[in-house]
C-alpha positions as CSV (number, residue, x, y, z in Angstrom):
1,X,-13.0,-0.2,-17.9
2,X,-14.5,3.1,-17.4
3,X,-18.0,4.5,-16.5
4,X,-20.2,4.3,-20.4
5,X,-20.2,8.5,-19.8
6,X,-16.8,8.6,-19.3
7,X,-15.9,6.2,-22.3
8,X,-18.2,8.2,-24.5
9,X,-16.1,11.7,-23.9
10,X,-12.8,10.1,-24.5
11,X,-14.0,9.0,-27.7
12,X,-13.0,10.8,-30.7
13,X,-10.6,13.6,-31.5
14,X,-7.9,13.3,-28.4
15,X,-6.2,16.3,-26.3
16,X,-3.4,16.2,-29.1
17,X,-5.4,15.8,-32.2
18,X,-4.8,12.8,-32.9
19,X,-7.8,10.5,-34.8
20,X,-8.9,7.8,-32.3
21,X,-10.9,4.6,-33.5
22,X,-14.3,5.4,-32.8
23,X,-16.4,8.8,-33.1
24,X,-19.7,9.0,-31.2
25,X,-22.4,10.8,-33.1
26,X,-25.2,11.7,-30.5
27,X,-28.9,11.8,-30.6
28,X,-30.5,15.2,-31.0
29,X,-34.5,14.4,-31.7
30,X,-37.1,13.2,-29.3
31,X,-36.2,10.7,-26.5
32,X,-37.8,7.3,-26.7
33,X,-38.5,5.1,-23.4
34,X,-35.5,2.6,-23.4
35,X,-33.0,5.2,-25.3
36,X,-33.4,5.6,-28.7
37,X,-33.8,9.5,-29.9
38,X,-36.2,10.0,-33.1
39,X,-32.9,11.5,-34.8
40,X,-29.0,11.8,-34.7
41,X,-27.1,14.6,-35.4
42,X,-25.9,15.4,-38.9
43,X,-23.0,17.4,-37.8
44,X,-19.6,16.7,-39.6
45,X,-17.5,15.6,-36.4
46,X,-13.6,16.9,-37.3
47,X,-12.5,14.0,-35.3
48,X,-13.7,12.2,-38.6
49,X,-10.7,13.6,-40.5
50,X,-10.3,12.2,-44.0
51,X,-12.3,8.7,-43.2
52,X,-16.0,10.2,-45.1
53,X,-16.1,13.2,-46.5
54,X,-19.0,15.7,-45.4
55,X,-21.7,14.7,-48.5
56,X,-21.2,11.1,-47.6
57,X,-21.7,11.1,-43.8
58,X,-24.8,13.8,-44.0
59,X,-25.8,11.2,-46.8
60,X,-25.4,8.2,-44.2
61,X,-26.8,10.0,-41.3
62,X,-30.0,11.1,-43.4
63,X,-30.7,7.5,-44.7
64,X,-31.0,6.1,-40.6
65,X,-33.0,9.8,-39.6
66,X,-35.0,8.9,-42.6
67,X,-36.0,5.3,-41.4
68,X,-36.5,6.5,-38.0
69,X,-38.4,9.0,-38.6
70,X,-40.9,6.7,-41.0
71,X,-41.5,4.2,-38.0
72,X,-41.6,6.9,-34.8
73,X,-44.9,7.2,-33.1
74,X,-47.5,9.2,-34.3
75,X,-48.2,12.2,-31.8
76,X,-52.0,10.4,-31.4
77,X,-49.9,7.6,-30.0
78,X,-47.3,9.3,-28.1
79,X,-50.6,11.2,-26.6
80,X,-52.4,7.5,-25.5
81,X,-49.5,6.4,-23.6
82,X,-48.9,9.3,-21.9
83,X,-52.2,10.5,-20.6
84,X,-53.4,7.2,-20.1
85,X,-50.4,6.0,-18.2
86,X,-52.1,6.1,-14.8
87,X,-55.2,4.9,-15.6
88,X,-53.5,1.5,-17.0
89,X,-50.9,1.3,-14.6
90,X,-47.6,1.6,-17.4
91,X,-49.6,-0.7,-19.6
92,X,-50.1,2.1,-22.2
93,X,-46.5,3.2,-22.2
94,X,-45.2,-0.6,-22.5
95,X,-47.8,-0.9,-25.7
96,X,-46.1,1.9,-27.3
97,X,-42.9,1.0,-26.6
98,X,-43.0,-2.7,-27.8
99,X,-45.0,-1.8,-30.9
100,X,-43.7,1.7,-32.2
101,X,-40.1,2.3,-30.5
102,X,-39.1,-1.0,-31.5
103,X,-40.1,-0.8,-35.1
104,X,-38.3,2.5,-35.0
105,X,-35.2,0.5,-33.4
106,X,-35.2,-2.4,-35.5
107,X,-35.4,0.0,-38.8
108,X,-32.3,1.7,-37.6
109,X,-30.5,-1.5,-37.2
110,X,-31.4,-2.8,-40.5
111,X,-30.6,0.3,-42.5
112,X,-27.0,0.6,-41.0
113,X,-26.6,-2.6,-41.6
114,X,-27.2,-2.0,-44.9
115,X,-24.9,1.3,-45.1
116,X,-22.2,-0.7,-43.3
117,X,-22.6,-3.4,-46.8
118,X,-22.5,-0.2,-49.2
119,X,-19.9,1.2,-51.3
120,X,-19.4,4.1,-48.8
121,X,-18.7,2.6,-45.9
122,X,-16.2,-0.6,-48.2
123,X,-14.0,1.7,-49.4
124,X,-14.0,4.0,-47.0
125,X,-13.4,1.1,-44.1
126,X,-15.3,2.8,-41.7
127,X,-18.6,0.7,-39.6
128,X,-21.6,2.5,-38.3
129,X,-23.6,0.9,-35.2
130,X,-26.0,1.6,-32.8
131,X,-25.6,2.0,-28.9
132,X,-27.6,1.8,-26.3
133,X,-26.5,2.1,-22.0
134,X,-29.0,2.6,-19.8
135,X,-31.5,5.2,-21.5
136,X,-29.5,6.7,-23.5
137,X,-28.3,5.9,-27.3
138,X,-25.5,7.2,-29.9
139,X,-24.4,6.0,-32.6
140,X,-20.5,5.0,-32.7
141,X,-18.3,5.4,-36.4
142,X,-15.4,2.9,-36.0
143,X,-12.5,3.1,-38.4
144,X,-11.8,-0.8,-39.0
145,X,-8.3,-0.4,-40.5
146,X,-6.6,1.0,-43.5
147,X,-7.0,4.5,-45.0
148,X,-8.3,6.4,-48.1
149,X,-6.0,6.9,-51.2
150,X,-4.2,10.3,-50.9
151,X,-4.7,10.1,-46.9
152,X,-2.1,10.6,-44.6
């Protein structure tokens, strides 16, 4: 098995055009301590092809920046742990990371969860999910099997 950053470019539309399994969707917002980016991009990958059309992934994509967005630090926060950092030795940082990034984490999690339940993603057979490696995160579109009527 390959490096995660070499993994993550082979991922997606091949050297032939061809779909493969997975398309990697990565953050674009604010980086988070521990990887997670206060938004994802809502950019209609081609390497999608036919498995969501563009209304239903920007729709998809806006519901987890949504829920992000509602739980990521306020700036007053982000300002604490920061300045206060070497006064309290990492304490500040950890504080903010283990209240306010996680929330922001675990709201993601939930909310694809419930995408990957909805109609969209049933009949569409496609599975949204969050990844982290090392201090980075992306979230990875996986085609589980089977196609859309009228797809070839």
């Amino acid at each position: 098995m390959g490096s995660p950053r070499r993994s993550l470019e082979d991922k997606g539309q091949g050297a032939t055009g061809e779909l493969k399994d997975v398309v990697v969707i990565q953050g674009i917002g604010t980086w988070a301590p521990g990887g997670l980016y206060s938004a994802y991009s809502t950019e209609y990958p081609e390497a999608l092809g036919n498995w969501l059309s563009e209304e239903e992934f920007e729709y998809v994509m806006n519901r987890i920046n949504t829920e992000i967005v509602l739980r990521w630090p306020c700036n007053p926060c982000y300002c604490f742990s920061t300045i206060c950092c070497p006064f309290t030795c990492g304490l500040s940082t950890l504080l903010v990371r283990c209240i306010c990034y996680s929330e922001a984490e675990e709201a993601a999690i939930n909310v694809i969860r419930e995408i990957n339940r909805s109609r969209i993603c049933q009949e569409s057979g496609v599975e949204f999910s969050l990844k982290f490696s090392r201090c980075r995160s992306w979230i990875e579109v996986k085609k589980l099997g089977g196609h859309r009527e009228g797809s070839l």
